[in-house]
N, C-alpha and C positions, 0 to 999 in steps of 0.2 A: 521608848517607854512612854507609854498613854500618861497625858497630864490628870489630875484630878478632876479638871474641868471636862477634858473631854468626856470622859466616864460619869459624870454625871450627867454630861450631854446625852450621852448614847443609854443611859437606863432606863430611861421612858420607851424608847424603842424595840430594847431587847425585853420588854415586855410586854410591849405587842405579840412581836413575833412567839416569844414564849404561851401566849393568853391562844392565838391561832391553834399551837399546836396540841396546846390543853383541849382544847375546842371540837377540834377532829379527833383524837381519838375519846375523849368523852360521849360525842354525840353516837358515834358507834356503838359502843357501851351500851349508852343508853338507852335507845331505841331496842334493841335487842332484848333487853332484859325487862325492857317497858312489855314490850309485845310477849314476853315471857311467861310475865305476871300475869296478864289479859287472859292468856291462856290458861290458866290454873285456877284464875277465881271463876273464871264460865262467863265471864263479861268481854262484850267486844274492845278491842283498843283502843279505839277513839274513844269508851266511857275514861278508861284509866287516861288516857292522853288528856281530855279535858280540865280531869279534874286534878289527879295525881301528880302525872308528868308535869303539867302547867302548873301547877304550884310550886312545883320543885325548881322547872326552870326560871319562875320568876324571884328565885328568893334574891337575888343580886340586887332585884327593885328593892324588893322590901328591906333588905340593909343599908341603902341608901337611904329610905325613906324613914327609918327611925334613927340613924347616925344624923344624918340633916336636921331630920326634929329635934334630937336632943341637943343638937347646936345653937335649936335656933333659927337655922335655915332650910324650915318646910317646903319655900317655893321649888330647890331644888328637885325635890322630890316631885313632886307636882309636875316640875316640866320631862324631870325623867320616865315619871309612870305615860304622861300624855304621850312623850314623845316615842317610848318604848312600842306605843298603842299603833303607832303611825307606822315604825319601823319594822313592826311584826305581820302587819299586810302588806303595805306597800312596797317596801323594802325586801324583806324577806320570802314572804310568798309570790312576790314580785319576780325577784331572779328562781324562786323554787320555779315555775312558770315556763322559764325560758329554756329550759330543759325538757319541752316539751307538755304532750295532755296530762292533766292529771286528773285521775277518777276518784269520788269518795261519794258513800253511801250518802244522800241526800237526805233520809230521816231523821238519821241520827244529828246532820249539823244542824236542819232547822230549828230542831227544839230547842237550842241554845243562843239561837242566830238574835233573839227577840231580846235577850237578856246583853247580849254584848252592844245592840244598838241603843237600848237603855240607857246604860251607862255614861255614856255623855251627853244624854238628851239633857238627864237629873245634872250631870256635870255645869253645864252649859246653864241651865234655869240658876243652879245655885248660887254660879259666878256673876249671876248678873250683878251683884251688888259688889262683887271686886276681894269677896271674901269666902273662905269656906269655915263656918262656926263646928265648936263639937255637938251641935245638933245637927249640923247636914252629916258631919261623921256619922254619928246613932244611925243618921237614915241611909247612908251608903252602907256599914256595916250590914244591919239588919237585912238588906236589900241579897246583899253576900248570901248570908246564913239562909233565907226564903230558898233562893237559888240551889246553895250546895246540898240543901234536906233533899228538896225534890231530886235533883240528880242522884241522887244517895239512894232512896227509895226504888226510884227507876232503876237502878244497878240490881239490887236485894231483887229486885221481880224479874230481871233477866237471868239473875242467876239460878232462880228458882225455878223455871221454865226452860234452862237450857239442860242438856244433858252432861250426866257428870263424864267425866275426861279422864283415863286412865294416866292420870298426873305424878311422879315420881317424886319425893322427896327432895331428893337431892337436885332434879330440875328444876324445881321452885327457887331453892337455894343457890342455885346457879346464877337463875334468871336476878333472884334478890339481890346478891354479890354484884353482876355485871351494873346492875341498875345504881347501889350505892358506889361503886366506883367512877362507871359515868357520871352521877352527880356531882360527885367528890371534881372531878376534873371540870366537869360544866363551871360552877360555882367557880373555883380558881381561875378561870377563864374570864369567865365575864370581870374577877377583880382585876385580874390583871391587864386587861383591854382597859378596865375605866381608871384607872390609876396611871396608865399610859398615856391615854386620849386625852383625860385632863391636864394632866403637866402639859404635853405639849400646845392644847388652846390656850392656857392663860401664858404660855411663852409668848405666845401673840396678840395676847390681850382682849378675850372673848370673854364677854359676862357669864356671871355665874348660868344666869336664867337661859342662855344660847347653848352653853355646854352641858347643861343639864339635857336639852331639849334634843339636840342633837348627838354629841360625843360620848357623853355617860349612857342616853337613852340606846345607841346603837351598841356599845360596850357590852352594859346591863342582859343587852337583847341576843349575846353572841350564843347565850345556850339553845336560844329558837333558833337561832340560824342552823349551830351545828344539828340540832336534833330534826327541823324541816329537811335537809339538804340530803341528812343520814337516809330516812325515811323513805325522800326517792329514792336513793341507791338500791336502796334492798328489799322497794315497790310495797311500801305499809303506810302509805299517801294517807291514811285514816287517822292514823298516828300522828303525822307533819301538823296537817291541818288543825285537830283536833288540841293539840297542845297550843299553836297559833290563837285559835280562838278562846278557851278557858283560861290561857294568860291574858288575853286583853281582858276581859271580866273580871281576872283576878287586880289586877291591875289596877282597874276605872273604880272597882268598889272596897275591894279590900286595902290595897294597898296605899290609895288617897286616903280611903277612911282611916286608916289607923296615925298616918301623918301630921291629919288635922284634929285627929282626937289627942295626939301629944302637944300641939302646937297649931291654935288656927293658922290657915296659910291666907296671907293675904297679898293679892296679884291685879294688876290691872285687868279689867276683863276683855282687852284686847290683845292683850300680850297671849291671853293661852289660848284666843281665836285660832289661829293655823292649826292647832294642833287639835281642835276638837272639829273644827270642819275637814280637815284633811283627812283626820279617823274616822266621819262619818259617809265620805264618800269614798273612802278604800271599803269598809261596811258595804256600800250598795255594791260596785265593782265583784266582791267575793261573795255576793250573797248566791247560792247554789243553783246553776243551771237545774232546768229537768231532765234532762241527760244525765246529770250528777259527772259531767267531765267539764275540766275546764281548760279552755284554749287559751295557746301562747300569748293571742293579742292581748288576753287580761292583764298578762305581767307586763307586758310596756307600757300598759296604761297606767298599772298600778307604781311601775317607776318612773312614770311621768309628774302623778301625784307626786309623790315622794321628794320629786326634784324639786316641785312648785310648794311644798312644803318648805323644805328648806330656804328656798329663797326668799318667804315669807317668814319666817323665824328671824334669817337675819334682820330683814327689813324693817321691823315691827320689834327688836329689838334695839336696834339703834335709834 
C-alpha cells in the first residue's frame, strides 16, 4: 500500500504525463477544426492560425499572468510570456524542423514578421529603467489593438475577394465542436504541465523568476507545441507557423501589457536580457526564406539558441 508521501510524490508527475496526453489529442482537434473554420469564413489558415488559434493557445499565459498580478507576483509573468516567446521558436519550431522542410506562403508571414520583432525591441527600451509602469502598458496594449484592426480588415478583404465555398451547416459546426474541444484539452494541458513543472523545480529549489522562464514558459507553451507538431502531421505548416508567430505578439504585447497594467512589474534589466535577446535572434533564424521552405539546419540552430538560452537564465539568475 503506497504511503501518503509517496502519492504525493508521484502527483506532480502523473500530471505531466496526464497534461502530454491532453496535449496530443487536443492539438489534433485542434488543428482540424482551426483549418475547418478557415475554410468556411473564405480566409486562409494562417489568417485564423495568427490571430484566433494564437490567442486561444496562449490563454494558459494569460492566466498566469493575471493569477501572478493579482498576487502580486507580476515578474512571474514577465518571465513566462518572455520565456513562452523563446520556447515557441526556438524550442518548438525548432524540433517542428527536424522532421524535415517545411513550406509556408511567405506573404502572408511577412506582414506580421515586423510587428512580432517590435515587440521586444519596445520590451527591451522600456526595461531599461528595470521597470515596466501602466504607461508602457497603455503603449503595449494599444500597439495590440493597432495590430489586430489591421489584420482584422485584411481578413474582411480576403474574404470579400475570395469565392464563396459551398459550406455545409453542419461542417462549420463540426469544424467549431472539434476546435472547442481541442481547446478545452489544450488549456488543461498546458495547466497541468505547469502545475507539474513547478512543483517539481521548487522541490529543488529554483526561483520563482527561473521557473517562470523556463518550466511554466515551456508548460504554458505545450498547446504551440501540440498544435505546431499536429500541423506537420497533417501538412497545414501555415497553420503551425502562423499560430507560432501571433502568439509571440500576443504575448510580447497583450499579455505583458495587461500584467503590468494590474501590477507594474519591476525586474532587473538583466535578468530578462536572455530572454529578449535569445527571442530576437530566434526572430532573424525564422524570418522567411524566398523559397518560402525552411531547412532542417534552422532547427539545430534554433535548439542551439534555445539551449544557450537556458544556460543564461540559470546563470543570470543565480
Amino acid at each position: 500500500m503506497p504511503s501518503a508521501d509517496s502519492i504525493s510524490t508521484a502527483i506532480p508527475y502523473l500530471a505531466l504525463a496526464l497534461g502530454l496526453l491532453c496535449a496530443t489529442g487536443g492539438g489534433e482537434l485542434f488543428v482540424r477544426g482551426t483549418v475547418g473554420i478557415a475554410c468556411a469564413a473564405r480566409v486562409a489558415p494562417s489568417v485564423i492560425a495568427a490571430t484566433v488559434a494564437a490567442f486561444a493557445t496562449s490563454s494558459p499565459e494569460l492566466t498566469v499572468a493575471i493569477q501572478s498580478a493579482l498576487a502580486g507576483e507580476p515578474e512571474i509573468s514577465l518571465g513566462d510570456a518572455l520565456g513562452s516567446n523563446v520556447a515557441n521558436l526556438a524550442l518548438i519550431f525548432g524540433v517542428a524542423l527536424l522532421f524535415g522542410p517545411l513550406a509556408i506562403i511567405r506573404a502572408q508571414v511577412t506582414r506580421n514578421f515586423a510587428v512580432a520583432v517590435a515587440a521586444p525591441v519596445a520590451l527591451s527600451v522600456m526595461l531599461i529603467d528595470g521597470s515596466l509602469s501602466r504607461l508602457d502598458a497603455a503603449i503595449l496594449l494599444s500597439g495590440f489593438a493597432l495590430w489586430f484592426v489591421r489584420v482584422t480588415l485584411e481578413a474582411l478583404e480576403e474574404r470579400r475577394l475570395a469565392p464563396a465555398l459551398q459550406e455545409t451547416s453542419s461542417g462549420f459546426l463540426r469544424a467549431l465542436v472539434e476546435t472547442s474541444i481541442g481547446l478545452g484539452l489544450l488549456i488543461a494541458a498546458g495547466s497541468l504541465i505547469v502545475f507539474g513543472a513547478s512543483e517539481i523545480a521548487r522541490r529543488f529549489g529554483l526561483s520563482d523568476f527561473i521557473v517562470g522562464a523556463t518550466l511554466v514558459a515551456v508548460g504554458t507553451s505545450t498547446p504551440e507545441l501540440a498544435t505546431a507538431l499536429m500541423a506537420r502531421i497533417r501538412r497545414q505548416d501555415d497553420v503551425g507557423f502562423g499560430a507560432l508567430l501571433g502568439s509571440n505578439i500576443f504575448n510580447g504585447l497583450f499579455i505583458i501589457g495587461v500584467a503590468s497594467a494590474i501590477a507594474p512589474i519591476q525586474t532587473s534589466e538583466w535578468e530578462a536580457a536572455p530572454a529578449l535577446i535569445a527571442g530576437l535572434i530566434a526572430l532573424a533564424l525564422v524570418y522567411p526564406p524566398r523559397s518560402g521552405v525552411y531547412r532542417p539546419w534552422r532547427g539545430v540552430a534554433l535548439l542551439a539558441v534555445y539551449a544557450g538560452y537556458l544556460a543564461a537564465v540559470i546563470a543570470f539568475g543565480r
